[in-house]
Every structure is written in structure tokens, then in C-alpha cells.
N, CA, C and O atoms as a DFTB+ gen file, in Angstrom:
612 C
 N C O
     1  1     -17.129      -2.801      15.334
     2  2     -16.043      -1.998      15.863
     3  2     -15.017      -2.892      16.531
     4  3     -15.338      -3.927      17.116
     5  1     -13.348      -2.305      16.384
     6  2     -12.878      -2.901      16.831
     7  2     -12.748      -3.186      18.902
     8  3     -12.616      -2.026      19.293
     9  1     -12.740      -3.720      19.646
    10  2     -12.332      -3.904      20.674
    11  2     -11.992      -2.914      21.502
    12  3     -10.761      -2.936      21.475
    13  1     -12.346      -2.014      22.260
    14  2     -11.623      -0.774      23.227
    15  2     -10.424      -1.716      23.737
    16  3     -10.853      -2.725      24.296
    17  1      -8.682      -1.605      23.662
    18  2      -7.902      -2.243      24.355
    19  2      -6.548      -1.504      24.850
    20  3      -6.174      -0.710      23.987
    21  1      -5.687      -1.534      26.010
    22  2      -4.916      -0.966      26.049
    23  2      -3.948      -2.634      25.844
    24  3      -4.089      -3.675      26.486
    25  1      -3.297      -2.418      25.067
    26  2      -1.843      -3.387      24.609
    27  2      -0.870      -3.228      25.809
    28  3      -0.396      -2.118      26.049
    29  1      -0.599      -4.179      26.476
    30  2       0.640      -4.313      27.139
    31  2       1.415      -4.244      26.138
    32  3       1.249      -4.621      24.978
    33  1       2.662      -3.515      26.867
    34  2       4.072      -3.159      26.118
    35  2       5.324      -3.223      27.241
    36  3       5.170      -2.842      28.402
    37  1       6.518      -3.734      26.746
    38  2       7.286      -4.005      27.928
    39  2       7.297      -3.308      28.916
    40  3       7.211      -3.673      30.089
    41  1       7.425      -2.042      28.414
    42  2       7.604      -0.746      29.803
    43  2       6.539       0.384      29.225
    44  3       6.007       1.099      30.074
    45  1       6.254       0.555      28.077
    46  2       5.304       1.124      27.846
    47  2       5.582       2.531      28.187
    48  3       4.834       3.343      28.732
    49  1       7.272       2.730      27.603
    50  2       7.891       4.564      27.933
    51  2       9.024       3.892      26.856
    52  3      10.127       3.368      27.016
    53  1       8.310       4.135      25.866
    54  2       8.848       4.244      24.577
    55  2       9.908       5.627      24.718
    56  3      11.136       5.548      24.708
    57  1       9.187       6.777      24.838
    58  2       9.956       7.988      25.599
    59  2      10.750       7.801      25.720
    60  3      11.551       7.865      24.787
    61  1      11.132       7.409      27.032
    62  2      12.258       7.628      27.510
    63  2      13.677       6.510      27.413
    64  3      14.766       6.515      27.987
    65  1      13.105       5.675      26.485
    66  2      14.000       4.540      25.600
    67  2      14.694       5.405      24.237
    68  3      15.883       5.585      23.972
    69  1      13.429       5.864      23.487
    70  2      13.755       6.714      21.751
    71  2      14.442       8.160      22.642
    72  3      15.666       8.220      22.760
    73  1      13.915       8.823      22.993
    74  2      13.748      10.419      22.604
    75  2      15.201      10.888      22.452
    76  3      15.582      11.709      21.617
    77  1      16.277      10.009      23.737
    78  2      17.419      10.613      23.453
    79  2      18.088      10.605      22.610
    80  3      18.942      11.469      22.412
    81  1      17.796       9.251      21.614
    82  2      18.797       9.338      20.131
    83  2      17.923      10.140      19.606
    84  3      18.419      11.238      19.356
    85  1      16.639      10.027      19.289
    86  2      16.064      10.738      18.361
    87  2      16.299      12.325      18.470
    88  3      16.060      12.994      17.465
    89  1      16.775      12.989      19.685
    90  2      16.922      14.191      20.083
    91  2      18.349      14.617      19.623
    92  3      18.470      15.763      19.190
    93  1      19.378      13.853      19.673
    94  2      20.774      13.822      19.342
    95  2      20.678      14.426      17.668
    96  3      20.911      15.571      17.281
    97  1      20.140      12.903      16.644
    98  2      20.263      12.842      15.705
    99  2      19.327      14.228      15.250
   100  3      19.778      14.936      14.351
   101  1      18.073      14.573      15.868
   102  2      17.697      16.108      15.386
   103  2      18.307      17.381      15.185
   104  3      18.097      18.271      14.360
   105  1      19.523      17.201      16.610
   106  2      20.653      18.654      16.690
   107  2      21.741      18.419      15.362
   108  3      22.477      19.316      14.949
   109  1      21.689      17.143      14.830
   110  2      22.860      16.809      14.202
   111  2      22.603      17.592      12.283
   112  3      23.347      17.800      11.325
   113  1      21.158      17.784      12.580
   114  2      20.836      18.351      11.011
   115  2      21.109      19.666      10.466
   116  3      21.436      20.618      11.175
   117  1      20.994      19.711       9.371
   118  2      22.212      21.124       8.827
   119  2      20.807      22.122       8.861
   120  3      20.958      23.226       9.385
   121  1      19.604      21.811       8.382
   122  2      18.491      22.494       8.661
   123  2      17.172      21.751       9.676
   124  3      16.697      20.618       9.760
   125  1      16.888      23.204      10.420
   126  2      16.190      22.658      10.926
   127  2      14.750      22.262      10.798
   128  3      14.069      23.089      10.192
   129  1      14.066      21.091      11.266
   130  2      13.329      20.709      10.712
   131  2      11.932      21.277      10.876
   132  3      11.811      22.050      11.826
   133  1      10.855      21.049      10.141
   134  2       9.570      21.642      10.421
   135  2       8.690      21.121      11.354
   136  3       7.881      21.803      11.983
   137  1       8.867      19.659      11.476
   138  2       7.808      18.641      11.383
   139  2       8.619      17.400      12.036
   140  3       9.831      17.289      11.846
   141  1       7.813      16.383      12.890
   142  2       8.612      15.026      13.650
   143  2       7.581      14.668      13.149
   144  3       6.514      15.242      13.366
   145  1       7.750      13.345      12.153
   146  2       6.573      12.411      12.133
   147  2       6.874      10.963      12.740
   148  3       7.230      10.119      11.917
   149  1       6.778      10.584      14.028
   150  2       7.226       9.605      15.106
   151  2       6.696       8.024      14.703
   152  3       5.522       7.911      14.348
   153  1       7.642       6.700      14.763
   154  2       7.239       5.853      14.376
   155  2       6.615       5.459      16.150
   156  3       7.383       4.918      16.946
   157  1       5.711       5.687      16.397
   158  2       4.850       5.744      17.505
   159  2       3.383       6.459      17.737
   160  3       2.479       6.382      16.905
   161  1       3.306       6.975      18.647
   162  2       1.683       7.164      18.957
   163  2       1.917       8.623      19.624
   164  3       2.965       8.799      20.246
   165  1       1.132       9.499      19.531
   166  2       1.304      11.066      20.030
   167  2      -0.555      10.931      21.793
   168  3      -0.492      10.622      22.983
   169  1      -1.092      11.119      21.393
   170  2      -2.581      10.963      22.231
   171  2      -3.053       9.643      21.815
   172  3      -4.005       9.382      22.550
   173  1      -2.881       8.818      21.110
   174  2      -3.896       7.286      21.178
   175  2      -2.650       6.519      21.828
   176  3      -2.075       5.568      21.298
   177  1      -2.329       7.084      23.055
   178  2      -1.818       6.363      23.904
   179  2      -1.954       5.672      25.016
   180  3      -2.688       6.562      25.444
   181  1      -1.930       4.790      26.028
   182  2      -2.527       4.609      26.753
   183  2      -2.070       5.895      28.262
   184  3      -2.946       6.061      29.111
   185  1      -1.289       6.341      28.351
   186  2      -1.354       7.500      28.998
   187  2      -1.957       8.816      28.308
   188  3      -2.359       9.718      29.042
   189  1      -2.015       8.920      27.211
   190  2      -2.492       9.796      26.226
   191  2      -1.294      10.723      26.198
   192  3      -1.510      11.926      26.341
   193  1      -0.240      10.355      26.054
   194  2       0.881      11.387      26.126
   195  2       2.295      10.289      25.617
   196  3       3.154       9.854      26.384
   197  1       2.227      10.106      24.547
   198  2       3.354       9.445      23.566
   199  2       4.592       9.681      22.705
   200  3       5.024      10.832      22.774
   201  1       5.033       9.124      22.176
   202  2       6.202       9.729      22.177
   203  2       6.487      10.929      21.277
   204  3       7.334      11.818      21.358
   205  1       5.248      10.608      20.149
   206  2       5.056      12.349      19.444
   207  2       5.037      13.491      20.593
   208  3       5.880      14.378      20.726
   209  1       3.876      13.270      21.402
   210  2       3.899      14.150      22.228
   211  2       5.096      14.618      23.017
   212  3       5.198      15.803      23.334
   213  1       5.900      13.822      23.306
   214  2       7.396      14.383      24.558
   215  2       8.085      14.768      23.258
   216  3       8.384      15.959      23.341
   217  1       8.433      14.292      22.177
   218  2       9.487      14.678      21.136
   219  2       8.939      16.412      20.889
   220  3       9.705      17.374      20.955
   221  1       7.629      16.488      20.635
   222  2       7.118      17.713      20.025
   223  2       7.245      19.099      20.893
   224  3       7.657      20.179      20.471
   225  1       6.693      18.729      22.476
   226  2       6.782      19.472      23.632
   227  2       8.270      20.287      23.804
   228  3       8.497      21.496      23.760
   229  1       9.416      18.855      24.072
   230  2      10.525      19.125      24.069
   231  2      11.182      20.053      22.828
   232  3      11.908      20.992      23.154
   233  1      11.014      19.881      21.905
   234  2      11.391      20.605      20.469
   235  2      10.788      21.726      19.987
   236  3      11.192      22.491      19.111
   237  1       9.609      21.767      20.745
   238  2       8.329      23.425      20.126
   239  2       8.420      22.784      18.732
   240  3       9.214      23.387      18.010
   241  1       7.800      21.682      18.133
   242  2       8.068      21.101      16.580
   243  2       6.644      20.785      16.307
   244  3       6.145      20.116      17.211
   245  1       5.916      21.044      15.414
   246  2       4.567      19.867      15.004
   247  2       5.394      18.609      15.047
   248  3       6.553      18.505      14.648
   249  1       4.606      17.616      15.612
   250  2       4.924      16.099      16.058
   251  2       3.888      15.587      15.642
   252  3       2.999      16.408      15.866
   253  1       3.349      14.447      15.023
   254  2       2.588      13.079      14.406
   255  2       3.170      11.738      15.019
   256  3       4.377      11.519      15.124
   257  1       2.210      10.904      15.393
   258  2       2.444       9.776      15.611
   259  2       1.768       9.465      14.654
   260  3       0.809       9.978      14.078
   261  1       2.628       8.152      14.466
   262  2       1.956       7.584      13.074
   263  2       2.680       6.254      13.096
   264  3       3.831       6.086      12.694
   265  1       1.497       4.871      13.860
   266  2       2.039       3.764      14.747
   267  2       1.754       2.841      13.731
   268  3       1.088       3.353      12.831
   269  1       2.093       1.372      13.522
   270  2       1.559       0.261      12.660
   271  2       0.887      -0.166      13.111
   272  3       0.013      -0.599      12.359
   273  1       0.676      -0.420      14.575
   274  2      -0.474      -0.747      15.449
   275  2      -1.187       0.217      16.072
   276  3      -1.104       1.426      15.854
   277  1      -2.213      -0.582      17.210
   278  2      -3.094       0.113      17.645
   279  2      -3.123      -0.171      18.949
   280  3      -3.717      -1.197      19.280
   281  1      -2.315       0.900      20.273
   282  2      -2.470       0.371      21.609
   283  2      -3.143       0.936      22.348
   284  3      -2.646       0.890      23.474
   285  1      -5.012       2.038      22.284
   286  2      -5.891       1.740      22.290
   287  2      -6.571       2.378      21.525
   288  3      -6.297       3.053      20.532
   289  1      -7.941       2.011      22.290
   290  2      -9.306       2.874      21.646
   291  2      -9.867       1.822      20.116
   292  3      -9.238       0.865      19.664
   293  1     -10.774       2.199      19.750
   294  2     -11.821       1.491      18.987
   295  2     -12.055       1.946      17.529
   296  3     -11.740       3.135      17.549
   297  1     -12.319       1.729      16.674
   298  2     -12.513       2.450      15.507
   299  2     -12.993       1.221      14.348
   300  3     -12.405       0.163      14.126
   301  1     -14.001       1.634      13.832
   302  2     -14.333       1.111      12.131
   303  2     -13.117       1.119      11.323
   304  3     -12.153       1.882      11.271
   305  1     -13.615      -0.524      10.376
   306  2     -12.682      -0.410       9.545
   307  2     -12.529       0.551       8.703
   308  3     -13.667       0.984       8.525
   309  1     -11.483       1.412       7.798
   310  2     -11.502       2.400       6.736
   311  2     -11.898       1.549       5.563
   312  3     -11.711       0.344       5.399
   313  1     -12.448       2.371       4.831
   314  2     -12.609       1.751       3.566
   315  2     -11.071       0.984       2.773
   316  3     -10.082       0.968       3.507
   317  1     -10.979       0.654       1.988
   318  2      -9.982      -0.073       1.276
   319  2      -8.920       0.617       0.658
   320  3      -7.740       0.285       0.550
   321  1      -9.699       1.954       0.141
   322  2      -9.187       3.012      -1.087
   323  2      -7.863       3.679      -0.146
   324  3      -7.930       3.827       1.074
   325  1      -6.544       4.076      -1.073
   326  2      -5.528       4.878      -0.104
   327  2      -6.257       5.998       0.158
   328  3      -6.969       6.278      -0.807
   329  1      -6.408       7.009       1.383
   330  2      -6.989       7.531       1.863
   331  2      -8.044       7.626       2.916
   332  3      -8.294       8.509       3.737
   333  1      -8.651       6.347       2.637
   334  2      -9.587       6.472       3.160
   335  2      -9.227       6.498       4.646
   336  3      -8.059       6.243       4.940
   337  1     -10.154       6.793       5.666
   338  2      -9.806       7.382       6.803
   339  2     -10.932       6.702       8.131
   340  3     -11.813       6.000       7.636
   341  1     -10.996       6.803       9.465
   342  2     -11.867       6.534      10.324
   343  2     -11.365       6.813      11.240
   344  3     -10.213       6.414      11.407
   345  1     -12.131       7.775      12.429
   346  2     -11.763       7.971      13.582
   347  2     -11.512       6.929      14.744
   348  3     -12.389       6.111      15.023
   349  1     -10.652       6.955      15.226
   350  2     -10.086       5.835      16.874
   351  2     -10.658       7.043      17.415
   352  3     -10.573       8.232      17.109
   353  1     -11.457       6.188      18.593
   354  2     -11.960       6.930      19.588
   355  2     -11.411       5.910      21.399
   356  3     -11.586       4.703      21.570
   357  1     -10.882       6.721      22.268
   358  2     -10.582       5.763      23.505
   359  2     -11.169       6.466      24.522
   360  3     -10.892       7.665      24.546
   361  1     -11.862       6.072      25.320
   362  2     -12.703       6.745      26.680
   363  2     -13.694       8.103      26.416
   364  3     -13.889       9.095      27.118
   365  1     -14.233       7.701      25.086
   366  2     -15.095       8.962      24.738
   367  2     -14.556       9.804      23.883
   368  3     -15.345      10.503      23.248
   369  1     -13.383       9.936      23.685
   370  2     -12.251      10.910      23.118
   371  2     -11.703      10.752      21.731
   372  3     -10.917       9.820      21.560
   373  1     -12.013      11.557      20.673
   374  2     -11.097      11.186      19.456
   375  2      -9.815      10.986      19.945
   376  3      -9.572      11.703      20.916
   377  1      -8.637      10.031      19.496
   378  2      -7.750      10.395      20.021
   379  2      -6.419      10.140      18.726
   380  3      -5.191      10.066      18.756
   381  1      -7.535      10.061      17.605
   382  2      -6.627       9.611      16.078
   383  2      -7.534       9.615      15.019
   384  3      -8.608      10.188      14.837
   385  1      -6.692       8.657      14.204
   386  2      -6.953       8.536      12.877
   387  2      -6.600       7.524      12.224
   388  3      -5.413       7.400      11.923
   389  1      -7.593       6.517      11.833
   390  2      -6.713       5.276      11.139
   391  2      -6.959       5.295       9.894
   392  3      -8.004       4.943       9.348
   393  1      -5.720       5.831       9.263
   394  2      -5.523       5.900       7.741
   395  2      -5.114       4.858       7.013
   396  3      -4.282       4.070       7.463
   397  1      -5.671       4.722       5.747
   398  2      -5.299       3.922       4.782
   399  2      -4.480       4.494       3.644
   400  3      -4.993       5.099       2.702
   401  1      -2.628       4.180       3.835
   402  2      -1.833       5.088       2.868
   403  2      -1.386       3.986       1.583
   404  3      -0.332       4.016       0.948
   405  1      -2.481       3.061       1.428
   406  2      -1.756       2.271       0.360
   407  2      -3.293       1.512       0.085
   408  3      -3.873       1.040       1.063
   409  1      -3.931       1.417      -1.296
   410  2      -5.187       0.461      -1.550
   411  2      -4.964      -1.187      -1.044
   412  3      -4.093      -1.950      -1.463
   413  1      -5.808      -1.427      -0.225
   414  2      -6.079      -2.672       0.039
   415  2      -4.947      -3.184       1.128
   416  3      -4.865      -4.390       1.362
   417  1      -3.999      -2.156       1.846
   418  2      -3.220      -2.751       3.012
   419  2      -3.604      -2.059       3.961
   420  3      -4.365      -1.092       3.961
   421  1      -2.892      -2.724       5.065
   422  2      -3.502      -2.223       6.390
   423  2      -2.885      -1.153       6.850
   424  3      -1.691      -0.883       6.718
   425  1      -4.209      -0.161       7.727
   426  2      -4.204       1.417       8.230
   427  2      -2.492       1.234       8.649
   428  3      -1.623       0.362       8.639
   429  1      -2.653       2.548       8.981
   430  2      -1.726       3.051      10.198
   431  2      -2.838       3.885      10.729
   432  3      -3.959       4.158      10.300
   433  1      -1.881       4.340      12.259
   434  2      -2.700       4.755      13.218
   435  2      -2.294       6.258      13.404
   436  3      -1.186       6.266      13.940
   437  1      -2.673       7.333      13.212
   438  2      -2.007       8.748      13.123
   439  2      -2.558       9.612      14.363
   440  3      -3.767       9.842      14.396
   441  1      -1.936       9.977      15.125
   442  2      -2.396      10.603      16.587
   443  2      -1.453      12.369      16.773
   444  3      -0.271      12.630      16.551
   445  1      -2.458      13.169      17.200
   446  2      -1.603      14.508      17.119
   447  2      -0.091      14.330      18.434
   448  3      -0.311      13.817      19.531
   449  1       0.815      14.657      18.185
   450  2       1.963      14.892      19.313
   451  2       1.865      16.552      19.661
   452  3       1.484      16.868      20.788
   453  1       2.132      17.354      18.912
   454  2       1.871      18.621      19.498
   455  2       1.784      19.855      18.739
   456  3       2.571      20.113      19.650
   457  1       1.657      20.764      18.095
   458  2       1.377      21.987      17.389
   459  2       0.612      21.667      15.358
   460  3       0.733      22.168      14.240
   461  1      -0.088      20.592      16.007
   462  2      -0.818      20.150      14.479
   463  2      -2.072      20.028      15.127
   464  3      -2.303      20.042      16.336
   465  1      -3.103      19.865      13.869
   466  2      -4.335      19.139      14.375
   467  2      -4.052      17.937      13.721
   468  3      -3.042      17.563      13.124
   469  1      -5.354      17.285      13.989
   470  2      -5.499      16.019      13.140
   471  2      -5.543      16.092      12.165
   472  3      -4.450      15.853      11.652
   473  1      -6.505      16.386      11.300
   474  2      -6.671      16.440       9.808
   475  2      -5.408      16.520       9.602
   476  3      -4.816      15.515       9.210
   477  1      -4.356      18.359       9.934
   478  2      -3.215      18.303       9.137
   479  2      -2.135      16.912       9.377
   480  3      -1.199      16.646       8.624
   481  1      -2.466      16.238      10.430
   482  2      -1.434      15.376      10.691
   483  2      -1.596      14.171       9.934
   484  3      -0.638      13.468       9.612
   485  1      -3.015      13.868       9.586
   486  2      -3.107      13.166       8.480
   487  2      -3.215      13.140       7.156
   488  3      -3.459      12.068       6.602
   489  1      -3.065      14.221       6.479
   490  2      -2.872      15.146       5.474
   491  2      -1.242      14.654       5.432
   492  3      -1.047      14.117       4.342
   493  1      -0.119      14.662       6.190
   494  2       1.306      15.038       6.151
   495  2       0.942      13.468       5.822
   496  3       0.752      13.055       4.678
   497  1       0.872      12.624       7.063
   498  2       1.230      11.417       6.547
   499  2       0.839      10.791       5.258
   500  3       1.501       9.845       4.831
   501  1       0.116      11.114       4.798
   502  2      -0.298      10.774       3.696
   503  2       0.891      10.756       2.273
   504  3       1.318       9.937       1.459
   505  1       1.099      12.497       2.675
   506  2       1.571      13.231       1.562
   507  2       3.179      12.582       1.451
   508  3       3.803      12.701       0.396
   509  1       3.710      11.962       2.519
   510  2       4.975      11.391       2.730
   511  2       4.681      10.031       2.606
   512  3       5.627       9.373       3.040
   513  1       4.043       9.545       2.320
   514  2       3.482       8.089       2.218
   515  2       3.567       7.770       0.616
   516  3       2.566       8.136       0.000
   517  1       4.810       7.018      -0.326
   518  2       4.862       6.880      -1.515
   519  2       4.222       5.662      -2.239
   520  3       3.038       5.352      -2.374
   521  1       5.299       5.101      -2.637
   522  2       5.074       3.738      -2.971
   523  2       5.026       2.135      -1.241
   524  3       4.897       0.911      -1.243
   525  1       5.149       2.827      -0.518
   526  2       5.546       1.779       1.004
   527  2       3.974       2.200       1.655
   528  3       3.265       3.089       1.182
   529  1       3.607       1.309       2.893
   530  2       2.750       1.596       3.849
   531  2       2.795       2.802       5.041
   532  3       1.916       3.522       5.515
   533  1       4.124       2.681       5.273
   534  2       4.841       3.746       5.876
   535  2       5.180       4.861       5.376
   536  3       5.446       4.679       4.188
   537  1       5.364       6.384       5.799
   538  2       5.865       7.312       5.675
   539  2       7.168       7.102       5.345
   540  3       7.918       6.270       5.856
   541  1       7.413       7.851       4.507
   542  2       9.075       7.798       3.916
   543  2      10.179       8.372       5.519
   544  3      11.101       7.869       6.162
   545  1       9.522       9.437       5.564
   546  2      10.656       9.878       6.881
   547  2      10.806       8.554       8.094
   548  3      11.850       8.406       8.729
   549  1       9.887       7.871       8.234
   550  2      10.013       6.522       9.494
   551  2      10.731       5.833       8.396
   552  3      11.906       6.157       8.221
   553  1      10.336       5.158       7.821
   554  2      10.505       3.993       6.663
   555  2      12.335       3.960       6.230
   556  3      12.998       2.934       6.074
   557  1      12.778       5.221       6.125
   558  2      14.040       5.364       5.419
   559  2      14.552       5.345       6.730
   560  3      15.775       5.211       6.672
   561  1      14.030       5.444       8.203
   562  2      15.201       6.031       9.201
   563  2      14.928       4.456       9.663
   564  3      15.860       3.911      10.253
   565  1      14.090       3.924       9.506
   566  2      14.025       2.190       9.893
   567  2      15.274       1.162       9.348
   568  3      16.081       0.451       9.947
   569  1      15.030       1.435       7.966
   570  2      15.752       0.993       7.206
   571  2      17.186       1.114       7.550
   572  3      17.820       0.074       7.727
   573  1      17.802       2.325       7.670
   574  2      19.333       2.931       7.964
   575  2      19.632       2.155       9.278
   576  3      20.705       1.571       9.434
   577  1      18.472       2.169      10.390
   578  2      18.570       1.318      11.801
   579  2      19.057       0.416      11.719
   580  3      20.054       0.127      12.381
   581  1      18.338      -0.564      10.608
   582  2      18.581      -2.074      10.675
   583  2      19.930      -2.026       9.961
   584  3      20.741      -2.608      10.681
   585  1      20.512      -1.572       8.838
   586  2      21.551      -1.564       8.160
   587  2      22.469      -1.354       9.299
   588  3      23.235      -2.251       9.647
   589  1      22.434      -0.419       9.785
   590  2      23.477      -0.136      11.378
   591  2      23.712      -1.480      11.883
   592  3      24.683      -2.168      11.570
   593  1      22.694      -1.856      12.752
   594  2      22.802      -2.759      13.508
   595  2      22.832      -4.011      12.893
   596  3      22.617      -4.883      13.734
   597  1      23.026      -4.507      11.660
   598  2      23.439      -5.466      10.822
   599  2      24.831      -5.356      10.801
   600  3      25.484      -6.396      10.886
   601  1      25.437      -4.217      10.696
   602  2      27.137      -4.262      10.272
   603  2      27.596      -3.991      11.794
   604  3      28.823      -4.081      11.855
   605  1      27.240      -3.805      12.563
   606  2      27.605      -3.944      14.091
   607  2      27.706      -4.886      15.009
   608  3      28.290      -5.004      16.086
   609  1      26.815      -5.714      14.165
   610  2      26.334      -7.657      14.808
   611  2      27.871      -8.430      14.110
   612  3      28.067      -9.639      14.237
């Protein structure tokens, strides 16, 4: 098993750094959406309350975290196969899911933010998970980020 660890992070309120663009750019859509799938952590947090969680609360939205890393709790490796799956557990507590959305690359970490369970939250990521490691909805809004802030530099 891996290590029980909480990851230092600069300020470790991802929150309250993201939520306000991410909250902006949500009012800005012509429909509204069903679903936040957060390039962050919802409960495998080290407060257990991440940024799925404040995005989801704030919005009444199903919210997913769905992190590239892991800032805590413990878990077996998943098998290799896309799909395959293994519970993160931190202080006794499920508090995720480390999925495998691509054969032979490494998990992501999928944690509920608010009006999902697990399974379905790893079910979504999956199902948005194409040809990349990442979910298309993070992956494409990453992408557009860096393009921004490339022609702004």
C-alpha cells in the first residue's frame, strides 16, 4: 500500500484561488450545466472538503474531483486495464477512487464533491475520459488556459 500522506501545497485553498473564475465562466454558459467535473479533489482532501466540494455546495451541481495526484490517504495499486479501479482510504474513511482511464498509465484520483456517489462519479469520469488520461471537460479547459496565457505572455 501506498503511504497514508497529507502533501504540502502552497496554501492548500485551491478554493478560494479557482472557484471565482470557475464560478464566472459557469454563469457565462448558454445551458446550464448538469455536472462539475473539478481538476482537483472533492473529500480525499486533506480538510476533506475540496474544491469539488465548495464548487458543488455553492452551485446545488453534482461535483467530481478528479486530481492527477494524490494529497492523501492510501490505496493499492489498480490493475493496469482502463478501468480498473481501487479504493483511497484516509483516517479509516473511503474517501475516493483511483481509477485507471487509459491501459497501462497512471490512475487519477476521483473523490465525491457533492450530489453524486462514488461509483457514479467514477462511472462519469470514465465515460468523459477518450483517447487522453484526463477527462475531456478538465483536459480541453487546461488546454484553452495555457493557449490564453501563452498569447498574453
Amino acid at each position: 500500500m501506498a503511504k497514508s500522506s497529507i502533501r504540502a501545497t502552497s496554501s492548500g485553498l485551491l478554493s478560494f484561488r479557482e472557484a471565482p473564475a470557475i464560478l464566472a465562466a459557469l454563469r457565462k454558459l448558454d445551458t446550464e450545466a448538469d455536472a462539475i467535473i473539478c481538476d482537483g479533489h472533492g473529500l480525499a482532501h486533506p480538510r476533506g472538503f475540496g474544491l469539488a466540494c465548495h464548487l458543488g455546495v455553492i452551485c446545488d451541481l453534482a461535483a467530481i474531483g478528479c486530481a492527477k495526484s494524490r494529497l492523501v490517504g492510501e490505496h493499492r495499486a489498480p490493475g493496469i486495464a482502463r478501468g480498473a479501479r481501487t479504493p483511497l482510504h484516509h483516517r479509516g474513511r473511503r474517501v475516493g477512487t483511483v481509477l485507471r482511464t487509459r491501459d497501462d498509465v497512471r490512475p487519477v484520483y476521483v473523490s465525491v464533491g457533492h450530489r453524486i456517489d462514488l461509483a457514479e462519479a467514477a462511472t462519469l469520469v470514465l465515460r468523459c475520459t477518450t483517447r487522453y488520461r484526463l477527462p475531456e471537460p478538465t483536459r480541453l479547459a487546461d488546454a484553452l488556459v495555457s493557449r490564453l496565457a501563452r498569447s498574453a505572455a
